[in-house]
C-alpha positions as CSV (number, residue, x, y, z in Angstrom):
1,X,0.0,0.0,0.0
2,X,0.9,3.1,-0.9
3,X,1.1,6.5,1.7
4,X,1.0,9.5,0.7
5,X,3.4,11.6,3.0
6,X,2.5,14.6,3.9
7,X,4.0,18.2,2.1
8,X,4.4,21.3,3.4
9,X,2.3,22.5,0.8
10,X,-0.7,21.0,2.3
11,X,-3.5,22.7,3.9
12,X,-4.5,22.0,7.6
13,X,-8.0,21.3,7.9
14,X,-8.7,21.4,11.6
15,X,-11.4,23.7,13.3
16,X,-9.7,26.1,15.7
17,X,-13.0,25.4,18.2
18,X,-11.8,28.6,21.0
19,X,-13.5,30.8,18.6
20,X,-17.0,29.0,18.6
21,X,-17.1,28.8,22.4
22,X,-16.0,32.6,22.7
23,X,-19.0,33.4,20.6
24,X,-21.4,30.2,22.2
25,X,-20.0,32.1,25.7
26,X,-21.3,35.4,24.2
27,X,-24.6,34.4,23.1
28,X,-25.8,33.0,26.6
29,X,-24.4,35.8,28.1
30,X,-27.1,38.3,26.1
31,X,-30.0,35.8,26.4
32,X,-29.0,35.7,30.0
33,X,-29.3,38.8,30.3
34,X,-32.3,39.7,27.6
35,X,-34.9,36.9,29.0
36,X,-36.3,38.4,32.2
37,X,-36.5,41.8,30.0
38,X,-39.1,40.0,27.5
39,X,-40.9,38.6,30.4
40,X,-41.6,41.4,32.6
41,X,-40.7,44.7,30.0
42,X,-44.4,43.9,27.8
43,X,-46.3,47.4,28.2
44,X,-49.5,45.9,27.5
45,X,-52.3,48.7,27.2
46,X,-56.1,47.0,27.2
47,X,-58.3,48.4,24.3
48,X,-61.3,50.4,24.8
49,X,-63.8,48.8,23.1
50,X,-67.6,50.0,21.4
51,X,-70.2,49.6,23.4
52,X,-73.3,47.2,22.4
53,X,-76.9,47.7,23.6
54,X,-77.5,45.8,26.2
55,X,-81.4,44.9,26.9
56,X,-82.3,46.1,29.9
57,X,-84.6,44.3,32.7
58,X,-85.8,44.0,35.7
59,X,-83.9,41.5,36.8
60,X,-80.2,42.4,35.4
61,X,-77.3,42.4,38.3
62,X,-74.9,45.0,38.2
63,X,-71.5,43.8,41.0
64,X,-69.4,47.6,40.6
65,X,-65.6,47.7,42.2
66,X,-64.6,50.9,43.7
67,X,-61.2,52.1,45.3
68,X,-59.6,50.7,47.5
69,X,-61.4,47.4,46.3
70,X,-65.1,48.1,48.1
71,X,-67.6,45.9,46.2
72,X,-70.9,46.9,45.5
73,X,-74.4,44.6,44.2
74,X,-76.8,46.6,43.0
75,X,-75.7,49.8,44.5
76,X,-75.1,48.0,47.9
77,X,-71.9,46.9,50.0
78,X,-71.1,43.7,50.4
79,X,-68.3,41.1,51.3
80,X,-66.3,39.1,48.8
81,X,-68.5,36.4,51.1
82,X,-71.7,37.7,50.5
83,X,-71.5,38.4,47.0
84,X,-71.1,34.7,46.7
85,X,-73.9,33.6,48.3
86,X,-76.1,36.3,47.2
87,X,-75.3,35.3,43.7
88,X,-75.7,31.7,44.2
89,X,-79.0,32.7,45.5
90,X,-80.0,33.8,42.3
91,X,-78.2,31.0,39.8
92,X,-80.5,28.7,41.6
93,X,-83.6,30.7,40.4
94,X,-82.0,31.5,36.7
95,X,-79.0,31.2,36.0
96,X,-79.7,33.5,32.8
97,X,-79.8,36.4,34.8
98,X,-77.8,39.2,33.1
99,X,-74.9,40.2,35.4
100,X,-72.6,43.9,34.2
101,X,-69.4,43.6,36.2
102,X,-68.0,47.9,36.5
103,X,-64.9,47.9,38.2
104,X,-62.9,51.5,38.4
105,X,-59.9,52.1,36.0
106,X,-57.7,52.3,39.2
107,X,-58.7,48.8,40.8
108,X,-55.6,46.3,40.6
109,X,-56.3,43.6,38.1
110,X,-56.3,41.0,40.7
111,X,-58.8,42.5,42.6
112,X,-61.4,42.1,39.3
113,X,-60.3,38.6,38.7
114,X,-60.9,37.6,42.1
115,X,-64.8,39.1,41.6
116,X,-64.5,38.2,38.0
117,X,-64.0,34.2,39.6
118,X,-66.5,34.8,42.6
119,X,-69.1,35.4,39.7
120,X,-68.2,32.4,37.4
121,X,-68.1,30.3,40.3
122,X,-71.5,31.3,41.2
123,X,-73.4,29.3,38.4
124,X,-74.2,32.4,36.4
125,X,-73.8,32.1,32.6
126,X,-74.3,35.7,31.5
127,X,-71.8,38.0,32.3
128,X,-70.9,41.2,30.7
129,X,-67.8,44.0,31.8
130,X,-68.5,47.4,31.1
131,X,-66.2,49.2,29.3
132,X,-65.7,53.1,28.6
133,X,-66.8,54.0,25.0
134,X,-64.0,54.8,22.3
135,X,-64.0,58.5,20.7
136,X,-65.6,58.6,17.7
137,X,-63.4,60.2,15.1
């Protein structure tokens, strides 16, 4: 068999590998550093939306949030506790009863998905969040 020796002509094909873990070393570095940025740095700003007609009754529920968190049914106070059975109360009878749910802009989002749940949780099917109307251009 024959062997070919080797020249110094020939080229050297080995990969010099300290540049690809400089750069790998880089590139965790920035998504290190990037990640909690893109999961805590979303502005998000909730849309006004156009208000439908709702059809008004007799028996319609309005629950309203007020600062610092006071919930109301049907213009009255009540407990977290008592909206829940109050509203129970009435899924028994029809659970069809129209509910609005009007919580103030400055009420922490938790605080209207806690009353948000409270209401789903009450057997109540129909259940609508008022909204402030858009300007019409």
């Amino acid at each position: 068999m024959y062997r070919r020796r080797r020249q110094k002509s020939d080229v050297l094909s080995e990969v010099n590998i300290l540049n690809l873990v400089d750069v790998m070393l880089v590139l965790l570095i920035i998504f290190i550093l990037v990640a909690p940025i893109m999961e805590h740095g979303i502005d998000v700003r909730l849309p006004k939306s156009s208000p439908s007609k709702i059809q008004s009754s007799e028996e319609s529920i309005t629950v309203s949030i007020a600062p610092p968190g006071k919930i109301y049914l049907n213009e009255k106070r009540v407990t977290l506790d008592e909206l829940s059975s109050r509203l129970e109360q009435t899924a028994l009878i029809n659970p069809e009863t129209p509910l609005t749910l009007r919580a103030a802009a400055k009420i922490r989002y938790e605080e209207v998905v806690k009353v948000l749940d409270t209401i789903r949780n009450s057997g109540l099917t129909r259940i609508g969040i008022a909204t402030r109307p858009t300007a019409k251009r």
